[in-house]
VEXKOLGU-249675 format. One record per residue (C-alpha): x, z, y; residue in one letter. Coordinates in pm, whole numbers, padded with zeros to 5 digits, always signed. Each point is the difference from the previous one (the first is absolute). Example, Ala and Ser with C-alpha at 12.3 -4.5 7.8 and 13.67 -1.06 7.14 Angstrom:
2
+01230+00780-00450A
+00137-00066+00344S
This chain:
161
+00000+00000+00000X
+00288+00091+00244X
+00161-00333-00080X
-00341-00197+00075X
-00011+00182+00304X
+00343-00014+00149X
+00005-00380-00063X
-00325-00065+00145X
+00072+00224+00296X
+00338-00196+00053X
-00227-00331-00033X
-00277+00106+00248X
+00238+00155+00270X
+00260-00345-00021X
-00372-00222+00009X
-00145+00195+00312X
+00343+00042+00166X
+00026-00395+00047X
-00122-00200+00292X
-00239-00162-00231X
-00230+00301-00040X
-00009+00072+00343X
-00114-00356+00077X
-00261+00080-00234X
-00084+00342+00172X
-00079-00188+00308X
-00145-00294-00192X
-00258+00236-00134X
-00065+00187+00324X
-00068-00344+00149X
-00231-00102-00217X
-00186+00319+00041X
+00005+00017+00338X
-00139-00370+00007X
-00300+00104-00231X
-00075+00246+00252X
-00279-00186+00173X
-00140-00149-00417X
-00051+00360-00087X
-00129+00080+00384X
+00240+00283+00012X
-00111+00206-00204X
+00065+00358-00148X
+00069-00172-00340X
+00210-00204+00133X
+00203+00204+00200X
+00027+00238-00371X
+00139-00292-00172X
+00311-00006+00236X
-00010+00410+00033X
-00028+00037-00354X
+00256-00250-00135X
+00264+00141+00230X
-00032+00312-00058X
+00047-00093-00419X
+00279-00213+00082X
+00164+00267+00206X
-00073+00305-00248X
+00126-00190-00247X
+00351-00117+00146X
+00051+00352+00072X
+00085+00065-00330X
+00184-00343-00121X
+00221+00010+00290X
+00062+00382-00021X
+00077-00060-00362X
+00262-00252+00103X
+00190+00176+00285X
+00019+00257-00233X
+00195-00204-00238X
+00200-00190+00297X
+00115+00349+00089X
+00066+00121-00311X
+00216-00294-00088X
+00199-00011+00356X
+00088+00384-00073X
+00116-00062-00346X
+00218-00295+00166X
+00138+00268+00244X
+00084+00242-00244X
+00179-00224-00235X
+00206-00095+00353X
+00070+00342+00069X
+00078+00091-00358X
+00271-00307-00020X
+00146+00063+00372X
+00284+00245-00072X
-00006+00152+00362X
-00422+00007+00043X
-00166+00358-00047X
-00176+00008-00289X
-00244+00250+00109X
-00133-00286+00201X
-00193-00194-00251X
-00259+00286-00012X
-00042+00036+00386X
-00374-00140-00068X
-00054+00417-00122X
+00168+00146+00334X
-00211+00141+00276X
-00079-00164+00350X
+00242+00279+00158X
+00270-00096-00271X
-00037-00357-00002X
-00028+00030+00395X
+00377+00189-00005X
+00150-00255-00206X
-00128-00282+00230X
+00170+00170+00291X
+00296-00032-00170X
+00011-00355-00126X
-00045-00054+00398X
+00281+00232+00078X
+00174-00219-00272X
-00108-00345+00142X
+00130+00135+00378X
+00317+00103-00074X
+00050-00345-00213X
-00134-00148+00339X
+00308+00190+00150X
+00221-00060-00209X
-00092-00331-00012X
+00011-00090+00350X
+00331+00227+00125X
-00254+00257+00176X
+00039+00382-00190X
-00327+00137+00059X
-00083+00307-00046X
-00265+00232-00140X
-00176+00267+00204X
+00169+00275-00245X
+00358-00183+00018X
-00084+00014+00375X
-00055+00372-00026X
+00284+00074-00176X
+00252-00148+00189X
-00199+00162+00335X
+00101+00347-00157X
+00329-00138-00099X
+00111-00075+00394X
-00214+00266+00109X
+00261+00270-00275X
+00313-00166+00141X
-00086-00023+00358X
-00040+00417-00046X
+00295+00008-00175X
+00240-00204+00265X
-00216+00219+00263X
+00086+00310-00153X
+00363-00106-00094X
+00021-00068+00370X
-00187+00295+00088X
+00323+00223-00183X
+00247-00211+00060X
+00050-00158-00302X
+00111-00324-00167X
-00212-00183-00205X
+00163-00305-00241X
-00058-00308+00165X
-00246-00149-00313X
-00199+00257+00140X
């Protein structure tokens, strides 16, 4: 049964995906709309076109549900083998589909940290991080008290310093 329905899922969602069904779709609205003033616009025939949408629609729900599914299924299987054969990937990625937003959020932040140095490394430019920016506040900020209380008692400090 899950055979039968997987290959008739994949056939339905490549026949409704092509240009050819939605010339149809607005073949069949056309002629509708043109039988308009034959049926004198009438609540029947304004159910026809409610009804038969709403069918269609319900129905493709499911079919292309059922096929995403699989398309995503398949593209993380893909991934994982990559990750499993790259000898410098994390592993741990290939079940990052499990993670929560939060985690999945942190991890995003730092493939951007990741692509912006690159960027920087790439184009000559060292940029910087707010942290690295931080740090290397507090770093000046420790020897500038240092060479001002060196100063401050008369002593030398090395000139690295």
């Amino acid at each position: 049964m899950n055979n039968f329905f997987r290959r008739f899922a994949q056939a339905v969602s490549r026949a409704t995906g092509s240009a050819w069904s939605f010339i149809l779709s607005i073949l069949l609205v056309v002629v509708w709309a043109v039988t308009g003033p034959t049926f004198g616009y009438s609540d029947t025939w304004q159910l026809v076109i409610n009804t038969g949408t709403t069918i269609i629609t319900f129905l493709m729900v499911f079919l292309i549900q059922n096929t995403q599914n699989r398309d995503s299924r398949a593209i993380h299987l893909k991934l994982d083998e990559l990750l499993r054969a790259a000898t410098r990937a994390r592993t741990q990625f290939a079940e990052l589909e499990n993670l929560t937003d939060d985690e999945l959020e942190r991890i995003e932040q730092e493939f951007r940290e990741l692509c912006r140095r690159e960027r920087g490394r790439r184009t000559g430019r060292l940029e910087h991080t707010a942290e690295e920016e931080h740090r290397r506040e507090e770093e000046h900020r420790s020897r500038d008290e240092r060479h001002h209380h060196a100063r401050r008692n008369g002593e030398q400090l090395p000139l690295d310093e």
